[in-house]
C-alpha positions as a printed Julia matrix, in Angstrom:
634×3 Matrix{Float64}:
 121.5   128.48   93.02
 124.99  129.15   94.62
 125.13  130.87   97.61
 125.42  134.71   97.26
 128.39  136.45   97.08
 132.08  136.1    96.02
 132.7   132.15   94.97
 136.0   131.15   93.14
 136.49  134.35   91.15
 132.5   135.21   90.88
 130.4   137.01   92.5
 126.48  137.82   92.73
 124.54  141.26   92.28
 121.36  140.41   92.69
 120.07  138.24   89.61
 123.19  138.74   87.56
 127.08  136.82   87.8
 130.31  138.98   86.95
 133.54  137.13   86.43
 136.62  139.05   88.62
 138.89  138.84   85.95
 139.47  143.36   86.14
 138.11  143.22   82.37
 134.97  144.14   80.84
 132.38  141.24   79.63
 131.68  141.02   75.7
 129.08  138.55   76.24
 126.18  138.35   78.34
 124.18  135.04   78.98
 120.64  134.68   80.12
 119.32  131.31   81.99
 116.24  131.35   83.51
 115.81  134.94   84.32
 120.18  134.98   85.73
 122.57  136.74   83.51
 125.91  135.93   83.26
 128.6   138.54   82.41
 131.36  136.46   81.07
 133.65  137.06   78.45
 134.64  135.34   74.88
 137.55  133.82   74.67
 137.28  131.54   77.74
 134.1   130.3    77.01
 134.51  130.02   73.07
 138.16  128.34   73.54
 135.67  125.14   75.2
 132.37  125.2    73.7
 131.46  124.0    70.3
 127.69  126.28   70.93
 129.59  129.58   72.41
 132.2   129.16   69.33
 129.51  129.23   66.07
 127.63  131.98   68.01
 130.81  133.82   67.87
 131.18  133.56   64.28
 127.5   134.47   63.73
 127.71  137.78   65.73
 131.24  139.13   64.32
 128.83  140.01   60.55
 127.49  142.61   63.38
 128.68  145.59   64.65
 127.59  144.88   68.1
 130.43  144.37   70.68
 128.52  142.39   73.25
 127.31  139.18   71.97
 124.15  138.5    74.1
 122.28  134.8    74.46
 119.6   133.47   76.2
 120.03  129.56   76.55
 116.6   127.93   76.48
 115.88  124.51   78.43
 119.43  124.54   79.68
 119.68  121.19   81.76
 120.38  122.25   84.86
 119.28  125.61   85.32
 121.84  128.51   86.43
 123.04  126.29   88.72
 124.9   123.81   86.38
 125.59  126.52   83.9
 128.05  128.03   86.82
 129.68  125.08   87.23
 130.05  124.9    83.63
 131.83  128.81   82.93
 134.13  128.43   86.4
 135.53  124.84   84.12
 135.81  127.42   80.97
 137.68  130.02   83.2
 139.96  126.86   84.47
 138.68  127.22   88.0
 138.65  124.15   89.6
 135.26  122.26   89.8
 134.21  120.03   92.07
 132.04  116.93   90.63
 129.77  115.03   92.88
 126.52  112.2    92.52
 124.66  114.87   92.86
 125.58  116.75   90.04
 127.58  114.84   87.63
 124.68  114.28   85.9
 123.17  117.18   84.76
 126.61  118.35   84.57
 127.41  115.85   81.72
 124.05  117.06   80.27
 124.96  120.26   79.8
 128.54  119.75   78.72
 126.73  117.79   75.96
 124.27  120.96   75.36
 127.36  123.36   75.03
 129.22  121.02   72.94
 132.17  120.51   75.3
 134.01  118.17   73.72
 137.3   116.96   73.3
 137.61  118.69   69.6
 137.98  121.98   71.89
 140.52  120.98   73.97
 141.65  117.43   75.66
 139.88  117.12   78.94
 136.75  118.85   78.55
 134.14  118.83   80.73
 132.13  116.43   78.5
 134.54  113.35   79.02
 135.97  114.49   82.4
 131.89  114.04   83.61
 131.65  110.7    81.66
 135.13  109.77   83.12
 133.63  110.24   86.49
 130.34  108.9    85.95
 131.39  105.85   84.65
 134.86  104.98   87.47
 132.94  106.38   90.4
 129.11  106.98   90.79
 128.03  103.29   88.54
 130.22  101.65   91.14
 129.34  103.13   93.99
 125.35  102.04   95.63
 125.01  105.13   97.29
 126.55  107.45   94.51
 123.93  105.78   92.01
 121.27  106.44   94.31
 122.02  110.32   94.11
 123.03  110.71   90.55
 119.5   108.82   89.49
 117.39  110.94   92.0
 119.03  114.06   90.57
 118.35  112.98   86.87
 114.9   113.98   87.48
 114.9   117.59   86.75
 116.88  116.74   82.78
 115.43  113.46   82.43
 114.62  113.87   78.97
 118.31  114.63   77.8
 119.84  112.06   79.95
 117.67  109.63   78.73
 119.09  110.49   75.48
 122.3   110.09   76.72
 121.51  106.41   78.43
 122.13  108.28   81.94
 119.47  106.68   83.64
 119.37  103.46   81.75
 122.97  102.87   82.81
 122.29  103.58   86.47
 119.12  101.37   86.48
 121.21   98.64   85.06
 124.11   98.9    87.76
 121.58   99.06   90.29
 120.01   95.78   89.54
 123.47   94.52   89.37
 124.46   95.25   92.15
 121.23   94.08   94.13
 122.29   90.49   92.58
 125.49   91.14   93.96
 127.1    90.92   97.74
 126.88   94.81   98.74
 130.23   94.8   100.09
 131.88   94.36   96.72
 130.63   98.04   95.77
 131.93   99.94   98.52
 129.56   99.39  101.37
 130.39   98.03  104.75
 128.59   95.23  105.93
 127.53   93.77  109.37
 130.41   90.96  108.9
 133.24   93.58  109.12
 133.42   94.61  112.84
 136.29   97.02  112.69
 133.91   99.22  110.79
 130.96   98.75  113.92
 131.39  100.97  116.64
 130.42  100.11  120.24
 127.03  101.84  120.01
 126.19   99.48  116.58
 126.74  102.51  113.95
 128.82  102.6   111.23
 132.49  104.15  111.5
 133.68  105.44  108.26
 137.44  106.56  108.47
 137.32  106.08  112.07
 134.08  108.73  111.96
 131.67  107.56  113.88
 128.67  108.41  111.03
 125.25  107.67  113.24
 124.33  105.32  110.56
 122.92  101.75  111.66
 124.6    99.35  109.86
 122.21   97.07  107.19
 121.74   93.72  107.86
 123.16   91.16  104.72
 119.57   90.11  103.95
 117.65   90.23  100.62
 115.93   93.21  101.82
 118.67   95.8   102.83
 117.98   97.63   99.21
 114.29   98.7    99.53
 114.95  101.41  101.99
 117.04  103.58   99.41
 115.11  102.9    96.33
 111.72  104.05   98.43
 113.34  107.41   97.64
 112.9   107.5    93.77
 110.61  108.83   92.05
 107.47  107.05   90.72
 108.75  106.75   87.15
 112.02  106.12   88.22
 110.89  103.67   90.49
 108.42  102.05   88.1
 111.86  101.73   85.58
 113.82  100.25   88.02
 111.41   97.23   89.05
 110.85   96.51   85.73
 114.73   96.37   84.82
 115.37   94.18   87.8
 112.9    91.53   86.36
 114.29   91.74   83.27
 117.72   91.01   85.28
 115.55   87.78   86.66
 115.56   88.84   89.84
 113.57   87.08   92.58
 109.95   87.81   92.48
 109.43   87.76   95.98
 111.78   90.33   96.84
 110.43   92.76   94.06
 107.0    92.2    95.69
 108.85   92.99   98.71
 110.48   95.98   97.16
 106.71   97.11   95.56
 104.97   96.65   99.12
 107.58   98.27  101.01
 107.72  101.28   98.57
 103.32  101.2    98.86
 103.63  101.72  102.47
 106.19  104.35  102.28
 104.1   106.47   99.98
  99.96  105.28  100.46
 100.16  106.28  104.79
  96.62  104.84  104.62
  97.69  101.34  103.78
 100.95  101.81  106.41
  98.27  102.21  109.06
  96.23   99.61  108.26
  99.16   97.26  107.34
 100.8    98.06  111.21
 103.5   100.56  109.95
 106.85   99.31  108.02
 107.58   97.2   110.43
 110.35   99.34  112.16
 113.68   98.84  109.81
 116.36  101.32  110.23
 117.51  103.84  107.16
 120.69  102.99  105.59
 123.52  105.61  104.97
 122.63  106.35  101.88
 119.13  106.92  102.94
 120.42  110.06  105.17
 121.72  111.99  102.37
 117.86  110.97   99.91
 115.21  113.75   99.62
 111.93  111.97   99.89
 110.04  112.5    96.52
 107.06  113.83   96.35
 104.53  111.04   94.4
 100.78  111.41   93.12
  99.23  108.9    95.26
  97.09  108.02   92.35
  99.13  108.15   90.19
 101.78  105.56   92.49
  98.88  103.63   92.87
  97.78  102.66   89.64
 102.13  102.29   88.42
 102.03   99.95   91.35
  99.37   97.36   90.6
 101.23   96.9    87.15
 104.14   96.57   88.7
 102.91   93.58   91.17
 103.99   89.99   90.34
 101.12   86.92   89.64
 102.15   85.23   92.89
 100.42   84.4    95.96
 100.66   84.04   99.44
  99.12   84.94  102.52
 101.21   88.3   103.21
 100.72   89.13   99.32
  97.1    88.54   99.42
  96.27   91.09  102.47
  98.74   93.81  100.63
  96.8    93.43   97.85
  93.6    93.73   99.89
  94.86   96.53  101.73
  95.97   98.57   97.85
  92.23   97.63   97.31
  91.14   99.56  100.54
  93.64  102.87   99.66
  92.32  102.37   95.72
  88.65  102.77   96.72
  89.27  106.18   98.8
  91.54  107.11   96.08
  88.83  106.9    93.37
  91.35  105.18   91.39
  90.4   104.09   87.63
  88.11  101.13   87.25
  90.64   98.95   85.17
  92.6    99.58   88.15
  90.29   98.39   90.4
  88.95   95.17   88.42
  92.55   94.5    88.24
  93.09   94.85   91.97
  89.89   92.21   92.6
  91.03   89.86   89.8
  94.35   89.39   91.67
  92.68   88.94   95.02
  90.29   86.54   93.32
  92.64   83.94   91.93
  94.02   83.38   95.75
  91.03   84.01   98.33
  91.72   81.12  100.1
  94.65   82.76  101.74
  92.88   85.62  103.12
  91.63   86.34  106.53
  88.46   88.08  107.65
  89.05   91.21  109.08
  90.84   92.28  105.49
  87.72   91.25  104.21
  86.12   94.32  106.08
  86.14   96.86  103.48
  84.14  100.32  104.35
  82.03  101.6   102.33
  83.73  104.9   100.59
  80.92  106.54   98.7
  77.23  107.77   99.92
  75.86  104.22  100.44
  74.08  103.55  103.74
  75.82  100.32  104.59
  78.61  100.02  106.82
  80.68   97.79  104.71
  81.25   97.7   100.51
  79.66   94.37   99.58
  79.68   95.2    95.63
  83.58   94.45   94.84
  83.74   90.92   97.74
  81.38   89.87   95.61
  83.09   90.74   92.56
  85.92   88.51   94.22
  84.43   85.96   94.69
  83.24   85.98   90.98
  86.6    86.27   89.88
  88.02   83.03   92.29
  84.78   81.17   90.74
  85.16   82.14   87.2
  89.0    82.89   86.53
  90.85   79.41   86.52
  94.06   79.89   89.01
  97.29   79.31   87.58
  99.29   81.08   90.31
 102.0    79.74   91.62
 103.14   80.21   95.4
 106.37   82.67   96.0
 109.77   80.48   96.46
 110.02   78.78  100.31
 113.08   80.45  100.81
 111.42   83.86  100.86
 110.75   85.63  103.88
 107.08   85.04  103.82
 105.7    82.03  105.04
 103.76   80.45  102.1
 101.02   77.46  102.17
 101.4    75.18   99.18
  98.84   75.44   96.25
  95.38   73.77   97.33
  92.98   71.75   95.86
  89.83   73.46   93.73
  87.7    71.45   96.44
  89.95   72.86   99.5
  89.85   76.19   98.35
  86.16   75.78   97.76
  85.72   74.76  101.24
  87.99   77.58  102.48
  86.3    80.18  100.44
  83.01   78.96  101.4
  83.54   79.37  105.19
  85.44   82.37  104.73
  82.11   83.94  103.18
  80.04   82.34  105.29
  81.98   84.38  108.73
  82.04   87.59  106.58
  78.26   87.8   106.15
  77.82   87.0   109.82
  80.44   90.13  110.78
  77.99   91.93  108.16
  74.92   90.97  108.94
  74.29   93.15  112.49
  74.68   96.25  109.69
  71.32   97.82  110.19
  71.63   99.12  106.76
  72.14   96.1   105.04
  69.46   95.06  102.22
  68.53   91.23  102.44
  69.54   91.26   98.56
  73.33   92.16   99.0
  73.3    88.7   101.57
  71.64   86.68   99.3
  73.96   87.93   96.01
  76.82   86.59   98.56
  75.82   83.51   99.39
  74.74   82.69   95.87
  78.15   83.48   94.37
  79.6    80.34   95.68
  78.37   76.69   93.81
  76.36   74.84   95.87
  78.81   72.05   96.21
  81.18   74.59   98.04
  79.08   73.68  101.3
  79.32   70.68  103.08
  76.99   72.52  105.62
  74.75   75.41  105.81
  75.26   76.36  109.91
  77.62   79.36  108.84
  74.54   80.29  106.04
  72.07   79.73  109.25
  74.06   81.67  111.7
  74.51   84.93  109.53
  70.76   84.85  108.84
  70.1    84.49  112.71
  72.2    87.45  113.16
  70.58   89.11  110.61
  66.88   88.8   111.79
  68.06   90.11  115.08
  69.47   93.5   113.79
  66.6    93.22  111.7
  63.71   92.48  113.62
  61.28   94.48  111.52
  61.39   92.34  108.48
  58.08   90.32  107.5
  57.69   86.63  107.5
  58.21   86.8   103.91
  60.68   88.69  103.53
  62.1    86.32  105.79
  61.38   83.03  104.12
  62.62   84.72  100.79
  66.06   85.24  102.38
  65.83   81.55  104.73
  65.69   80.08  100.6
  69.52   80.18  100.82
  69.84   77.56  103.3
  69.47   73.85  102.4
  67.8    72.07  105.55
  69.52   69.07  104.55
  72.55   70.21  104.81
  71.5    71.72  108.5
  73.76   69.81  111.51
  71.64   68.18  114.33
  72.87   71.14  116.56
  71.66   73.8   113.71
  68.67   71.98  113.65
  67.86   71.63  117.42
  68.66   75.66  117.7
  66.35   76.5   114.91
  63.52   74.34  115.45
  63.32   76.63  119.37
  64.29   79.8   117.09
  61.16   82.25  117.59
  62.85   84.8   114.9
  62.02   82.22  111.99
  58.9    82.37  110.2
  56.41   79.45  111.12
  57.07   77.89  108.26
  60.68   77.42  108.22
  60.37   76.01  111.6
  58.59   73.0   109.95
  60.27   72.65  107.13
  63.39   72.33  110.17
  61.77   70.19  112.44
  60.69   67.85  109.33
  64.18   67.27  107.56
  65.42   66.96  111.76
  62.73   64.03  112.47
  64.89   62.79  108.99
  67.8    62.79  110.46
  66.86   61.32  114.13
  64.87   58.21  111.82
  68.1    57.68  109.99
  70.32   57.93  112.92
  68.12   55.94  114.81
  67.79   53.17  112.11
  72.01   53.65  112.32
  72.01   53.01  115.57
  69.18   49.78  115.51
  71.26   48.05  112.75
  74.33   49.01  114.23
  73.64   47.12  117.77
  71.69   44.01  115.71
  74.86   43.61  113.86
  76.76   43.84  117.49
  74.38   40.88  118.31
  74.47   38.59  115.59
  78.84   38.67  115.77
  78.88   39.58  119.4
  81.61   42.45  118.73
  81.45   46.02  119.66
  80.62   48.23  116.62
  82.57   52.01  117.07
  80.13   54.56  116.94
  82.05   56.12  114.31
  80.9    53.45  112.02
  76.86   54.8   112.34
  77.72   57.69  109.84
  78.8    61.07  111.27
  74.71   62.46  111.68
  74.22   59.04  113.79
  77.49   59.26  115.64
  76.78   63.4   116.52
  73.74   62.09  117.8
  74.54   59.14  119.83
  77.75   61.05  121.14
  75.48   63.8   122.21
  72.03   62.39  123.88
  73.48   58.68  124.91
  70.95   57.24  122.3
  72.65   53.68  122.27
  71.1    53.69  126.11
  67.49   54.41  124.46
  67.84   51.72  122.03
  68.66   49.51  124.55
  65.65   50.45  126.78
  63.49   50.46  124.11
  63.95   46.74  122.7
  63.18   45.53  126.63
  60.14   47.49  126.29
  58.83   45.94  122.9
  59.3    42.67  124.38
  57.74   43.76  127.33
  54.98   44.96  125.34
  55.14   41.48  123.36
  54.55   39.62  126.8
  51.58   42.05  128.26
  49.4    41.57  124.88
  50.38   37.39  124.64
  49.13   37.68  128.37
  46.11   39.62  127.66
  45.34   37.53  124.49
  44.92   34.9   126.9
  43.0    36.3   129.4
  40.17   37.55  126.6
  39.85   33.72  125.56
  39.22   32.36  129.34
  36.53   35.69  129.72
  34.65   34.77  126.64
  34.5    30.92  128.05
  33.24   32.13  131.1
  30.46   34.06  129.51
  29.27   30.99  127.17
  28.95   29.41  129.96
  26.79   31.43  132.16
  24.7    31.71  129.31
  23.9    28.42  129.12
  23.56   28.07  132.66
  20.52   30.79  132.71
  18.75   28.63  129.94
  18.68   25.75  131.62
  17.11   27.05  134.9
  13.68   28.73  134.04
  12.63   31.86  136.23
  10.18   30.23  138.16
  12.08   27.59  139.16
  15.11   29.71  140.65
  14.83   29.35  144.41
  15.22   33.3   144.7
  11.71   33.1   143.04
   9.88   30.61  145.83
  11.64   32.1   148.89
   9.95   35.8   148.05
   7.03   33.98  147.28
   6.81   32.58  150.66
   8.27   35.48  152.19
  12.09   34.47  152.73
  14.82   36.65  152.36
  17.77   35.1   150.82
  21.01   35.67  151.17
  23.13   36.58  147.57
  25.18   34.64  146.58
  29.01   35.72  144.94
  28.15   34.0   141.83
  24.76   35.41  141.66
  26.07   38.73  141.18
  28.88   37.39  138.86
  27.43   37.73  135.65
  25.84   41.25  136.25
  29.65   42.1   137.2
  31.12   40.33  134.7
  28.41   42.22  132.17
  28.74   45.64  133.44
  32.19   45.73  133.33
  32.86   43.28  130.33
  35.61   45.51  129.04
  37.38   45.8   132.1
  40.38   44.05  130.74
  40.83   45.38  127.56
  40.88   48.85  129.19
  43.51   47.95  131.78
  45.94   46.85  128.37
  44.78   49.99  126.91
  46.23   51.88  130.32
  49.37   49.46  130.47
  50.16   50.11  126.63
  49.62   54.04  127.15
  52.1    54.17  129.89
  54.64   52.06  128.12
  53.85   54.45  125.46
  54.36   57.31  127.78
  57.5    55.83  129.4
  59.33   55.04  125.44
  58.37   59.18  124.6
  59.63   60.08  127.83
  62.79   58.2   127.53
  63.15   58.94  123.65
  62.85   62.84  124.11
């Protein structure tokens, strides 16, 4: 409304305008609960609508013609503006108002058939030489087309503003009246922007591809919503419309500006000082925006889409919405980073994180068939070039892998939402299983409670095989795995030591036969993790001396058996050969004389009662080779 009181030959009573022309008003017009007293001729002499409502009333005998204008664009507001140009007071046309302004011109029929110069072309005059060419006057009038949208859509208002925007976004901003960091004379020594010599406050916009988002952040959703989608039919860069989308997200979801580390501090432009914010649906902004949002990736893109995911989930946003939101994230998981991963649980569930739609995720990046294409180099985020299905297999695999770990300490996480994650990746994404291994570990701590089976149902997910010689070594001395699992560990890790080992053996017989140094890198990687970590090639070593050691002692002893089973035959026959009687032992106690015994008397008693004396001693020297090779081996 105009301010009240006396204002170029009107003045306000309350709800109600008079005209200070001295002379009584014949017609009375009613807008929105305001009533204008105005008079005939004026207002007949310019308007095509006031002129056949004339000729209708003069079949009555009723001197004031009264009308009430329904759905006047505008409100009483423009309609003011509007009578003071039919009284030929002198009206002042802005960006503000020129366009509901021209609206209702066009709803009063002020056209040039009622005089040269009416309103109706005088506000197309000046919509068309001075707001379209102007950034900041485009701005305005497109803001204030809001409140008659409908009628200046019919009139190609908005479409012709959304149009000279996107020009003028392909075009150098200084062309269309805006000054630019290159022109100094217009930079005063504090760095804002002198207009007239005027020092305005206003920081001036740097020349980059981005100066534009701040003053568009100040449309409307619809509006905003029409102009993206006129700028790509204009083919402009996809990168900075993302740019223009995200920056417009943060302004508008706060939630995703927190998480997201604010707007990253850019200064308003000029044009930006004069804006009213709108006021947006945040639902409603959110679901515009994900159909807004280009099929591109890269790693920025990817955690602004995760982060829309995050504000769509406390939002309660529709489910196509949603699905949408995960089948974009899907196509390029291998850009993004665990902690955006982390996505709280919203609704009454117990767990501390929202497993259901990373798993959907990763069903989408397994299922849907990529054909993204990364944004342009040039762009001002730093993109990785397209990967490999492999790569991004092995990327996604790990990056699962560390996000059920981070999960895993969640008291109130059910062994089946870890083992739906781990089975939505192929088995071929693994090349190992130690990530699988450490997010179970984790999990049996926070969840000591859980029973041997339930334990070896969820330890099913791991492939031993596919354990590292580290893995292996921690979980074979792992008192949180069931029993069972230990075995099934320390069996596929005496695999891996025989292969390595047999790696290792051929390795140094090759290093024999052509008497050149073999790199341990040549063993295979299990027998070169192995050697690199325990010094096996040292074992080896001490273990060949030892087997031909051991090939010496039982030659040796082989030898010494023959020469004691010789000695034996022949004591044998000796005692035949002498009868009992004979044997001087027997006549000297028969006449009473002691004799003394002789060493070789006793010799065969010895040699008889401890016959086996040598094959016990290899016995003992094969044991404690035995014992020396284990302790050396272990």
């Amino acid at each position: 409304m105009a301010p009240t009181g006396k204002l170029s030959g009107f003045r306000r009573e309350g709800s109600d305008w008079f005209c200070n022309g001295g002379l009584p008003s014949d017609i009375n017009v009613s807008i929105e609960g305001v009533t204008f007293h105005l008079h005939k001729f004026p207002l007949v002499s310019k308007s095509g609508k006031f002129a056949k409502a004339n000729d209708e009333s003069k079949d009555t005998d009723k001197k004031t013609l009264k009308m009430v204008l329904e759905e006047f664009p505008g409100g009483p507001d423009t309609f003011l503006i509007a009578a003071k140009f039919c009284y030929g007071y002198r009206v002042e046309l802005t960006a503000r108002n020129v366009v509901s302004v021209h609206c209702a011109a066009e709803y009063l029929e002020m056209t040039d058939e009622f005089g040269e110069g009416n309103l109706l072309s005088k506000s197309e005059s000046f919509f068309h030489r001075n707001t379209l060419r102007n950034w900041k006057d485009c701005i305005l009038a497109l803001q204030s087309s809001e409140s008659v949208l409908p009628r200046a859509e019919k009139l190609q208002l908005v479409g012709k503003c959304l149009n000279a925007l996107s020009m003028m976004v392909c075009t150098d901003p200084s062309l269309f009246g805006w000054p630019m960091m290159m022109y100094g004379s217009f930079q005063s020594p504090g760095g804002s922007i002198l207009w007239n010599g005027i020092n305005t406050g206003a920081r001036i916009r740097s020349s980059e591809s981005d100066w534009w988002f701040e003053d568009i952040s100040y449309l409307s959703v619809s509006l905003f919503e029409r102009l993206i989608k006129t700028m790509q039919a204009r083919g402009i860069r996809p990168e900075n419309l993302a740019g223009a989308i995200m920056y417009y997200s943060r302004k508008h979801l706060p939630g995703l500006g927190r998480w997201q580390g604010g707007q990253g501090g850019k200064t308003r432009t000029v044009a930006s000082f004069s804006l009213t914010p709108a006021t947006v649906d945040q639902r409603v902004l959110l679901e515009s925006i994900e159909k807004l949002l280009p099929d591109k990736k890269g790693k920025s893109y990817c955690r602004f889409l995760l982060g829309l995911l995050r504000v769509a989930l406390i939002l309660n946003v529709s489910q196509t919405c949603k699905d949408s939101l995960e089948r974009r994230i899907g196509m390029q998981l291998e850009l993004a980073t665990l902690d955006s991963l982390l996505i709280p649980t919203y609704s009454d569930s117990d767990a501390l994180y929202n497993t259901e739609c990373i798993e959907q995720i990763v069903h989408y990046f397994v299922s849907t068939e990529s054909n993204l294409t990364a944004f342009s180099p040039s762009s001002h985020d730093q993109q990785t070039p397209a990967s490999p299905s492999t790569e991004s297999l092995r990327k996604v695999s790990k990056l699962i892998d560390s996000y059920i770990s981070e999960i895993a300490s969640d008291v109130n996480l059910k062994p089946e939402k870890i083992h739906r994650l781990a089975d939505a990746l192929p088995e071929s994404s693994r090349l190992l299983h130690d990530g699988l291994y450490r997010a179970l570990d984790i999990y049996f701590k926070a969840h000591s409670w859980l029973s041997d089976r339930e334990k070896e149902e969820l330890c099913n997910i791991i492939d031993y095989q596919k354990l590292s010689i580290h893995a292996c070594a921690h979980a074979s001395q792992n008192d949180r795995l069931p029993l069972r699992v230990v075995l099934q560990v320390l069996f596929f890790e005496q695999l891996h030591l025989r292969t390595a080992l047999a790696g290792c053996l051929n390795a140094l017989d090759g290093e024999i036969a052509t008497a050149a140094p073999v790199p341990i890198a040549a063993l295979g990687e299990t027998a070169g993790e192995i050697v690199q970590r325990d010094g096996w090639v040292t074992v080896v070593r001490e273990n060949q001396v030892l087997k031909v050691d051991m090939d010496r002692m039982s030659s040796r002893v082989g030898e010494l058996e023959e020469e004691f089973s010789k000695i034996k035959q022949e004591m044998k026959s000796v005692t035949k050969c002498h009868s009992s009687r004979s044997s001087p032992r027997f006549v000297a106690r028969k006449i009473g004389c002691k004799l003394v015994p002789r060493p070789s008397d006793a010799q065969p008693e010895s040699l008889n009662r401890t016959g086996s004396t040598p094959r016990a001693s290899i016995e003992r020297a094969r044991r404690s080779l035995k014992s020396k090779h284990s302790e050396s081996f272990t």
